[in-house]
Steps between C-alpha positions, in 0.01 A plus 500: 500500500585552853667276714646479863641261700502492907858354653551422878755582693492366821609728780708321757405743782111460413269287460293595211600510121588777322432549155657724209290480172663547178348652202668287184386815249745692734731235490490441168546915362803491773667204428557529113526196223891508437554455871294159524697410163858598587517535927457794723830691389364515139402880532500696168789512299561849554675406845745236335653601207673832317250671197729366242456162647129559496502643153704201350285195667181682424623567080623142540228327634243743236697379196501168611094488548467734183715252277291258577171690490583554177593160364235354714198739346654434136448106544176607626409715225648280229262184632189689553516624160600225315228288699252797357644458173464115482119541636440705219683288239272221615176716504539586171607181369138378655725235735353725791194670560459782776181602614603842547147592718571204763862658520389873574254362790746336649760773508209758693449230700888435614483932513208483674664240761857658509306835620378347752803324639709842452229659726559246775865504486546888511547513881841265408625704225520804703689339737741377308524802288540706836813252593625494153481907524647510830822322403497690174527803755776360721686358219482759231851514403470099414214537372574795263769255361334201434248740311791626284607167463179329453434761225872414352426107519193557295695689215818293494 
């Protein structure tokens, strides 16, 4: 998508209207997420604090989200699987009866749909994959430790 947008300026020594146009795509690469989040001065972390500063909040902040990855996909696991496990406890017990065809049609049809969707929303995903790679870039030294950490979370 392309947009612009015309401002006026009005000239106090002329009489006609001047007009700057502003390409938001331009704006938008320039003027990156974490500065509309956190304020102007928000530049990558890299300018702000020492590498063992960066090192520590990144392995902090990666345990932290691994810890709970972890406990968070076990819950997950544990009720999908016992909610498969009950399903076929009641199939075999004749208290339920799948119709295993209907259930196969509908899962190429959700495929079939999600495809679709993915292919729409492509243009999206590679811009936020560009942004997420770009502060990857500025911020490797963070990012390298909430990897480590991340990767420590999931193990502890």
């Amino acid at each position: 998508f392309f947009f612009k947008i015309a401002f006026s300026f009005p000239d106090h020594d002329s009489d006609d209207d001047s007009y700057e146009v502003l390409d938001l795509t331009e704006y938008a690469r320039r003027h990156h997420w974490w500065n509309r989040l956190f304020g102007r001065n928000s530049g990558p972390i890299v300018e702000k604090y020492s590498v063992a500063t960066q090192i520590v909040m990144g392995g902090v902040t990666g345990w932290c989200a691994g810890f709970l990855f972890q406990k968070v996909g076990k819950l997950a696991a544990t009720a999908v699987g016992g909610g498969f496990l009950l399903l076929q406890i009641a199939s075999h017990s004749g208290y339920v009866q799948v119709d295993w065809k209907r259930v196969e049609k509908d899962v190429n049809k959700a495929k079939k749909q999600l495809k679709k969707r993915a292919n729409k929303a492509a243009p999206e995903i590679n811009t936020l994959i560009e942004e997420s790679t770009e502060f990857i870039k500025q911020n490797i030294v963070v990012s390298s430790g909430f990897v480590g950490g991340f990767l420590l979370g999931l193990a502890s």
